[in-house]
C-alpha positions as CSV (number, residue, x, y, z in Angstrom):
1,X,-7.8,46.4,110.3
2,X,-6.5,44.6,107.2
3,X,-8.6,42.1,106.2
4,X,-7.0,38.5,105.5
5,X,-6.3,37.9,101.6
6,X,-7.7,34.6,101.3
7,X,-6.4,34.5,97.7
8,X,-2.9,34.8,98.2
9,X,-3.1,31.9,100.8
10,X,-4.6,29.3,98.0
11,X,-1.5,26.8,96.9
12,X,-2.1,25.8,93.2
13,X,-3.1,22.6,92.5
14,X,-4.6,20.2,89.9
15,X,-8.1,20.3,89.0
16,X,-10.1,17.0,89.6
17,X,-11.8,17.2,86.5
18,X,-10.1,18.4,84.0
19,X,-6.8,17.1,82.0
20,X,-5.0,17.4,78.5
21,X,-4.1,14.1,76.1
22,X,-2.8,13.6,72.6
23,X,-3.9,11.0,70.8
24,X,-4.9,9.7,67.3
25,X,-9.1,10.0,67.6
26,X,-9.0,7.1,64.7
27,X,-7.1,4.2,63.5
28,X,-8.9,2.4,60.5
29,X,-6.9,-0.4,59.5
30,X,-8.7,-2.9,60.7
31,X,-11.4,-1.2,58.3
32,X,-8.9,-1.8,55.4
33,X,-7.4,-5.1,55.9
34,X,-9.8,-7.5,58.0
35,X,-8.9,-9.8,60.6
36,X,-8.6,-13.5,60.7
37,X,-8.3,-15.1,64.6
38,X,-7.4,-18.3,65.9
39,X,-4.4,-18.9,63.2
40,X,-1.5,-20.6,63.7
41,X,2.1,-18.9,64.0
42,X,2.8,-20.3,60.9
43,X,0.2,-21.3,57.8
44,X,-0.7,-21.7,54.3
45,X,-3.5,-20.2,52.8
46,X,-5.0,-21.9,49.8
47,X,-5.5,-20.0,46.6
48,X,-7.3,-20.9,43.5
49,X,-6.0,-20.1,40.3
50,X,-8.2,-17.1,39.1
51,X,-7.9,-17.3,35.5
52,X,-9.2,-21.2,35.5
53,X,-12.7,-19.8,36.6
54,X,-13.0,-17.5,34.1
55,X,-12.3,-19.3,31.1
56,X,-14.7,-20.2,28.2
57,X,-14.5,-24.1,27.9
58,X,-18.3,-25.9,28.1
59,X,-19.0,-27.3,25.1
60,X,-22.0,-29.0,23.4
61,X,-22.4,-32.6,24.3
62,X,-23.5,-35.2,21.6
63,X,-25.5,-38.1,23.1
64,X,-23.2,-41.0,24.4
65,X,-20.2,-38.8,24.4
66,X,-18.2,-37.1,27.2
67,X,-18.9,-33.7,28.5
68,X,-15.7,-31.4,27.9
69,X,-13.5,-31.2,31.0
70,X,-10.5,-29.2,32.3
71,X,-9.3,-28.4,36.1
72,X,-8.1,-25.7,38.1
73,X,-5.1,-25.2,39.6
74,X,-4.2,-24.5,43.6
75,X,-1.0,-22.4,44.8
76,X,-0.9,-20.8,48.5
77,X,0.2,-17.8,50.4
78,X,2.2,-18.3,53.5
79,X,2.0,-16.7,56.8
80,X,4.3,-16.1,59.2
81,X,3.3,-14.2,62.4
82,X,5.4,-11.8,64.5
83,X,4.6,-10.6,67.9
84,X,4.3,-6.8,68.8
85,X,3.5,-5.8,72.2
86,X,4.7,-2.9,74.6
87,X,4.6,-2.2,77.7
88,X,4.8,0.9,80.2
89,X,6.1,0.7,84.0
90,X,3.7,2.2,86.9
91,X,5.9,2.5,90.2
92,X,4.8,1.4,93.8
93,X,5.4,4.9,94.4
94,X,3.2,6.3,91.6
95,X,0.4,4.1,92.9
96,X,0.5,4.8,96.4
97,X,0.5,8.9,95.6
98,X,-2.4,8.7,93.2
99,X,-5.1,10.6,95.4
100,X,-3.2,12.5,97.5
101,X,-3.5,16.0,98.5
102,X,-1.6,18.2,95.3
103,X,-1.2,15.0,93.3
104,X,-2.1,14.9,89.4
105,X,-5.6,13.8,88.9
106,X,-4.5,10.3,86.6
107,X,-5.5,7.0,87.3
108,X,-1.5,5.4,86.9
109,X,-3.1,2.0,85.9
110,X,-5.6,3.0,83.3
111,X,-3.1,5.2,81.9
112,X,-0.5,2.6,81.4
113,X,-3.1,0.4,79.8
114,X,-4.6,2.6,77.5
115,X,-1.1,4.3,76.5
116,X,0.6,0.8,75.6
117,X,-2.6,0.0,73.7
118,X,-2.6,2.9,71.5
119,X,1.3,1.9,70.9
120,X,0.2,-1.2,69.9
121,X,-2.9,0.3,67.6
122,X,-0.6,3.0,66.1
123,X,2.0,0.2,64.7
124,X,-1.2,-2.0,63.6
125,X,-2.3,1.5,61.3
126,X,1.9,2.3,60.4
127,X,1.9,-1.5,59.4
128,X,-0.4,-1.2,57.1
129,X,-0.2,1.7,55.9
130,X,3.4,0.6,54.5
131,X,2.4,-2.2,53.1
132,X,-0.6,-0.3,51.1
133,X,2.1,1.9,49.8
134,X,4.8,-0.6,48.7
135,X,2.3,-3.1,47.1
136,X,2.4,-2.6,43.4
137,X,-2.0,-3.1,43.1
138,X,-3.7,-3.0,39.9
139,X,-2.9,0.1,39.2
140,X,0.9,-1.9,38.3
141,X,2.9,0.8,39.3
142,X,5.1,0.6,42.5
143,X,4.6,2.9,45.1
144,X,1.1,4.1,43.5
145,X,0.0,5.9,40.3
146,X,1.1,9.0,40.1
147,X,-2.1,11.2,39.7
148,X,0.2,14.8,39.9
149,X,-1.6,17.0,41.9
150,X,-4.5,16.5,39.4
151,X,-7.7,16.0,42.5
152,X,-6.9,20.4,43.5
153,X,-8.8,22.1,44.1
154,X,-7.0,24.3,42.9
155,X,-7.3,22.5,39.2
156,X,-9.9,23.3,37.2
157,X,-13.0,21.0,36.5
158,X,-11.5,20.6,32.8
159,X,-8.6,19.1,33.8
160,X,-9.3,17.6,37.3
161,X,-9.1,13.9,37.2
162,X,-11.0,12.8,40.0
163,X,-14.1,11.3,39.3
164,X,-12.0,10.1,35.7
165,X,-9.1,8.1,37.9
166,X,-11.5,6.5,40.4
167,X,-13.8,5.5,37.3
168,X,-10.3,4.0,35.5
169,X,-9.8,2.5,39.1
170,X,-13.0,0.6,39.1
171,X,-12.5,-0.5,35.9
172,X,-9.3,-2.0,36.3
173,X,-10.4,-3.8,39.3
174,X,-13.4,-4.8,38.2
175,X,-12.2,-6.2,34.8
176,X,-9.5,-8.6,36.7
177,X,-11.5,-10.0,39.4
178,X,-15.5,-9.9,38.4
179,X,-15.3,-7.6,41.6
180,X,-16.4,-4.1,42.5
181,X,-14.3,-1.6,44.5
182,X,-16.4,-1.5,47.8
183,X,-14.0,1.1,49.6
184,X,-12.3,4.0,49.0
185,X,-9.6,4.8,51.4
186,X,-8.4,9.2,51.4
187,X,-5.4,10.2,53.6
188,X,-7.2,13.7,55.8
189,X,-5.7,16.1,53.2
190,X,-6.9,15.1,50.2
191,X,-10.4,14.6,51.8
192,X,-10.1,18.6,52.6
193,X,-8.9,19.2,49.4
194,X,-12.0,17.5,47.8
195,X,-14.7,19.4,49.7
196,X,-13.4,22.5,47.6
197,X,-12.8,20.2,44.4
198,X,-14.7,21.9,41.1
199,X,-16.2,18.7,40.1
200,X,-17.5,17.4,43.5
201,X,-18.9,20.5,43.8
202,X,-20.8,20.5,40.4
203,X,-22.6,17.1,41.3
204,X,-23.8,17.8,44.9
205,X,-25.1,21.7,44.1
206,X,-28.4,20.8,44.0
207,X,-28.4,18.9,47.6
208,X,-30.3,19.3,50.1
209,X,-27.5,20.6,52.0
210,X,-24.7,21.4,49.5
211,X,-21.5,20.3,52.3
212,X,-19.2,17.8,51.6
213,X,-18.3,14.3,53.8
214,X,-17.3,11.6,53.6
215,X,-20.8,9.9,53.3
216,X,-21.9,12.0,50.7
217,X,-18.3,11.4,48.1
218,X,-19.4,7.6,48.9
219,X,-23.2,8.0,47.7
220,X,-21.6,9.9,44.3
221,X,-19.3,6.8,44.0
222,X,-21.4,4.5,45.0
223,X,-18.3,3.6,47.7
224,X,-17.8,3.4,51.6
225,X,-15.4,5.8,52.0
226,X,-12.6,6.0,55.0
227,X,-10.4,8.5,56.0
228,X,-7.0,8.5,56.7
229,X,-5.7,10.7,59.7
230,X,-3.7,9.2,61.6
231,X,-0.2,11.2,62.1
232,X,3.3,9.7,64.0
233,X,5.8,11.7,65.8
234,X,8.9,10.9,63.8
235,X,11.1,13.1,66.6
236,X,13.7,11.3,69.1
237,X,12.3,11.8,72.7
238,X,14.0,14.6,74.6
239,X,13.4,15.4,78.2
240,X,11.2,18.4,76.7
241,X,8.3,17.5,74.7
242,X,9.1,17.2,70.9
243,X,6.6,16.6,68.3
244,X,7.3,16.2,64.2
245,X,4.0,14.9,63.2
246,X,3.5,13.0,59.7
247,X,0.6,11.6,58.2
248,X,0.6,7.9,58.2
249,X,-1.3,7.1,54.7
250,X,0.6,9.9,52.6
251,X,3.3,8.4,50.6
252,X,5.1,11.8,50.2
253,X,3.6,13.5,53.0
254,X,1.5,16.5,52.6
255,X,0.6,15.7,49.3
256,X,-2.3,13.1,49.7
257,X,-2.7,9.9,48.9
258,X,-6.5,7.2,48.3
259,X,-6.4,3.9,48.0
260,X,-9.2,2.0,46.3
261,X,-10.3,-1.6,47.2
262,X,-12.8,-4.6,47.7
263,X,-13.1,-5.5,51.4
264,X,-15.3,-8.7,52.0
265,X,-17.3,-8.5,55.4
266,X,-15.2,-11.3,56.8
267,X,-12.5,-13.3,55.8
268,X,-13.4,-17.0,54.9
269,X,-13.5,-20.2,52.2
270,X,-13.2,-18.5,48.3
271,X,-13.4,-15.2,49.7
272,X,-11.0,-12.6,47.9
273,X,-9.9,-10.1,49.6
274,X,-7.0,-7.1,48.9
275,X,-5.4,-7.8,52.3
276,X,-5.8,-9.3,55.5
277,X,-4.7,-9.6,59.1
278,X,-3.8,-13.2,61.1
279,X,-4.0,-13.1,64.3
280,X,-2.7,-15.8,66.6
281,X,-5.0,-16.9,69.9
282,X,-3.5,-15.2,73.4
283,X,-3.5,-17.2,76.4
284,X,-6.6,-15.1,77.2
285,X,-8.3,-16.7,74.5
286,X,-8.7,-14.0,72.4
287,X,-6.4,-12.0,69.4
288,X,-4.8,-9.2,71.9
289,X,-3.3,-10.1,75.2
290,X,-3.0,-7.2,77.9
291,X,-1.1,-8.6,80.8
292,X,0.8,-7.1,84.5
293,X,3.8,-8.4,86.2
294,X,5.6,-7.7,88.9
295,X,9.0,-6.3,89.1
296,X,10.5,-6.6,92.7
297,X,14.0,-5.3,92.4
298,X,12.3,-2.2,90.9
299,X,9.1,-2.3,93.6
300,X,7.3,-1.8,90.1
301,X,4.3,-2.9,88.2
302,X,4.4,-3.2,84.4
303,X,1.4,-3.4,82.1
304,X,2.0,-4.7,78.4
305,X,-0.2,-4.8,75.2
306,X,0.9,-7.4,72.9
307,X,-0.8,-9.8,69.8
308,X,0.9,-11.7,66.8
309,X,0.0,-10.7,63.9
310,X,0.6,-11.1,59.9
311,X,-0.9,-8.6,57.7
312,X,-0.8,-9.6,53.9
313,X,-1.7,-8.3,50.9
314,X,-3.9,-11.0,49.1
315,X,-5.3,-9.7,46.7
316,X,-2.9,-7.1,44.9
317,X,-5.7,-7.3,41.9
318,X,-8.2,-6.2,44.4
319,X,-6.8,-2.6,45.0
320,X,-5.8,0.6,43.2
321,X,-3.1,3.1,44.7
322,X,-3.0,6.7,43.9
323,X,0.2,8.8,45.4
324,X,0.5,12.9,45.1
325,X,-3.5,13.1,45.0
326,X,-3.4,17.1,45.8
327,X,0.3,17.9,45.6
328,X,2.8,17.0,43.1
């Protein structure tokens, strides 16, 4: 007799355990540009006049005379907050089938939160990204120094300017502010690019182990150095799934871009800093509200991410912008 083919009886379904997401594995803007909470929708923020403090004016003092005086002079930077928030639906339908025999194995709820937060984060990195690559920084040229392809690998050490354009970087900011560059900012392709680069390779060939990070390009630099690799999806959603990725921190993408800067550890009185994000106070008390609501003609739940923010560059003498690191 034939025995039964248990096999062919089994009806697919999901497994429990196991499921595929994309997502960003890093956002590090908030690494770049602190944040400030508790600010109001609309403020000031007082700035000293940096040349006053620098200038050479004691004098020698006679007995019975006057001690040489002079002032300093105030201006301020305004902010202006916006609100950014989104949110994603989750049916009564969806909720009620979650579990079910043959259903997907997602939690509808934890999915909606997590996916409107990483909307949220994703425009937090975009934001500042941009405004990284439109300030005109120390470096005074728009859009970023030009550095023509000139960090290669593929250049030889005679002509690779790596070390020579972050040394010219620290200068520059140093020189204007009585600061040093604390941070060192690479988009992910230039920081591959680098771990092949003639020169880096020169300095760390005596290491213990002779591989290139992150941690060890900040020890030669004396730097904290982040890395840049986040991507968007710059395609129009289609009922298929369509993805055109781009590097957020590339100013021409592809072809790498670093950004260097002094980042205090927290935003406060006469503390310069090359950017900074204000963050108003959600009902919740803190800087990010996540909130649900009911929508009965749709018998639907929607869960929304949303904070006010304003994200500034403050100190445009505090950074230094390279563009076409790898690439020109």
């Amino acid at each position: 007799m034939p025995q039964p083919d248990i096999r062919a009886q089994i009806i697919a379904g999901p497994l429990a355990d196991v499921s595929i997401a994309y997502r960003n594995q890093s956002y590090i803007a908030d690494q770049v540009f602190p944040i400030k909470d508790n600010v109001a929708y609309e403020a000031k923020i007082t700035k000293y006049f940096k040349g006053d403090w620098f200038r050479d004016e004691a004098q020698l003092r006679a007995p019975g005379t006057e001690a040489a005086r002079g002032n300093y002079g105030l201006t301020t930077e305004s902010i202006s907050t916006d609100q950014y928030a989104f949110g994603k639906e989750v049916t009564a339908e969806d909720i009620a089938g979650q579990g079910m025999t043959g259903a997907p194995t997602v939690n509808m709820i934890q999915d909606a939160i997590e996916y409107a937060t990483d909307k949220v984060d994703l425009k937090k990195e975009i934001r500042v990204a941009d405004l990284m690559k439109a300030t005109t920084w120390a470096d005074a040229v728009s859009g970023g120094e030009d550095a023509e392809g000139k960090w290669a690998s593929t250049e030889a050490a005679a002509t690779n300017t790596f070390f020579a354009d972050i040394k010219a970087g620290k200068i520059a900011i140093q020189k204007n502010t009585g600061f040093n560059a604390n941070n060192l900012l690479l988009d992910f392709n230039t920081m591959e690019d680098l771990k092949e680069n003639p020169l880096v390779a020169e300095k760390i060939k005596y290491t213990q182990k002779n591989i290139v990070t992150a941690d060890l390009i900040g020890s030669l630099l004396s730097l904290k150095v982040l890395i840049g690799e986040g991507i968007k999806n710059t395609a129009k959603q289609k009922l298929t799934d369509v993805m055109t990725a781009r590097y957020i921190w590339d100013t021409n993408d592809g072809k790498g871009d670093a950004f260097l800067f002094y980042r205090p550890a927290t935003l406060g009185l006469k503390t310069p800093s090359a950017g900074g994000q204000f963050r108003v106070k959600q009902s919740n008390g803190s800087g990010r509200l996540i909130r649900n609501y009911y929508e009965a003609n749709k018998d639907q739940w929607v869960y929304e991410v949303r904070e006010d923010t304003d994200i500034l560059a403050m100190g445009t003498d505090l950074g230094y912008h390279w563009k076409d690191t790898i690439l020109t």
